[in-house]
N, C-alpha and C positions, 0 to 999 in steps of 0.2 A: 545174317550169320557173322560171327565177330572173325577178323582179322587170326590169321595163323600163325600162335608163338611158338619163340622156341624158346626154351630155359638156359641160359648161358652158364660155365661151371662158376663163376659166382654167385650163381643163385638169381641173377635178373633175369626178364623176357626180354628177345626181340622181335620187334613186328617184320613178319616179311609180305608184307599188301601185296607183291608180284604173284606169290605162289595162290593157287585154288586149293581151300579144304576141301580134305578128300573126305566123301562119305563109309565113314568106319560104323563097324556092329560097335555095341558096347565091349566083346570079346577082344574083338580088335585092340581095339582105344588102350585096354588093361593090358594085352600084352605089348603092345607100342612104348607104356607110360613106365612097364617094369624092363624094355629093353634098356629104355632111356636113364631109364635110375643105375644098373648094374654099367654103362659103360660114364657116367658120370664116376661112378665108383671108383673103377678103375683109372679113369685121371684121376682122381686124387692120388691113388696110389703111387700112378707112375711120374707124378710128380712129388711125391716125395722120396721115390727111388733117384729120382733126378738131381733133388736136393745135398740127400746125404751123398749119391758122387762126386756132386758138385766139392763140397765139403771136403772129402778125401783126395778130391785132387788137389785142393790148397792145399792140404797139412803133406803132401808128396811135395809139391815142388817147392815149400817154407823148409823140408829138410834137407832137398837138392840143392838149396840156396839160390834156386830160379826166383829173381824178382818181376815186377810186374812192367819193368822194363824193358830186361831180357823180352818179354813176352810179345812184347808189343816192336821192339823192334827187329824181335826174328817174324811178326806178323808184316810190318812196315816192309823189310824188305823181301820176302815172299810174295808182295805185292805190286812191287817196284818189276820184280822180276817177269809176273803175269803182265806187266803192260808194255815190257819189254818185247816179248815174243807175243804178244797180241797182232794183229792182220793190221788192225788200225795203226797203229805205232809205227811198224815196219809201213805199211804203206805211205805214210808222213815223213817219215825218216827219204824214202824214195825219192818223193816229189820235192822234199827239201833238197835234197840233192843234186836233181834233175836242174831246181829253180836256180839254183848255184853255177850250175855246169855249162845251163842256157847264157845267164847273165856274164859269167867270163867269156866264152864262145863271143856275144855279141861285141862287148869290151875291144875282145882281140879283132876281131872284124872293124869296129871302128877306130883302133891305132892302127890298122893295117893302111885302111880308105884315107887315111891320112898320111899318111906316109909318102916319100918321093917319089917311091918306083911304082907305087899305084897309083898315084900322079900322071905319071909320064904315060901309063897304059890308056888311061882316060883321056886325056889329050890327043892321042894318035890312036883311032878306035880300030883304022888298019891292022895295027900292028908292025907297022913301017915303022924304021929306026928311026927315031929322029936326030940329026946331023949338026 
């Protein structure tokens, strides 16, 4: 039994070797082959519905004076803005923070252990004045 195509709307086959041919009547097969012809159809069409809007939304924004600029960089920062309030960003932003807030903390901790008067505590682990 030959390999199961499909008819792409260009007009090629693709093999799909995973799928099993199914056993169709010949009735079958003929209403199967004119479903497939009438929704082929229909892309065509809705792809030329698609075209000529395509089409009319250039000759809209060529007489709003929207260039292709504008377009791109009202897309640019609409995008900027989604990775702003994204979980990921803000959780980076966090642990940036955090990594900043650790490392001064540790800084100030060691000019402290350095310093004279925590000197003198370490020296005298009593707590005894030293005289």
């Amino acid at each position: 039994m030959p390999d199961p195509m499909t008819k792409t709307s260009v007009g090629t086959y693709e093999s799909h070797p995973t799928s099993e041919p199914m056993a169709l009547t010949e009735a079958e097969q003929l209403e199967l082959k004119s479903e497939l012809a009438k929704l082929e159809a229909e892309i065509v069409t809705l792809r030329q519905a698609l075209a000529a809007k395509e089409r009319r939304c250039g000759e809209l924004k060529r007489k709003l004076g929207l260039t292709t600029m504008d377009g791109l960089r009202q897309n640019l920062s609409k995008s900027w803005h989604d990775v702003q309030v994204s979980n990921t960003y803000v959780k980076q932003k966090t642990s940036v923070a955090l990594s900043s807030m650790s490392s001064a903390i540790c800084r100030k901790f060691g000019d402290m252990k350095k310093s004279a008067t925590f000197r003198s505590f370490e020296a005298n682990p009593e707590g005894n004045r030293i005289q």
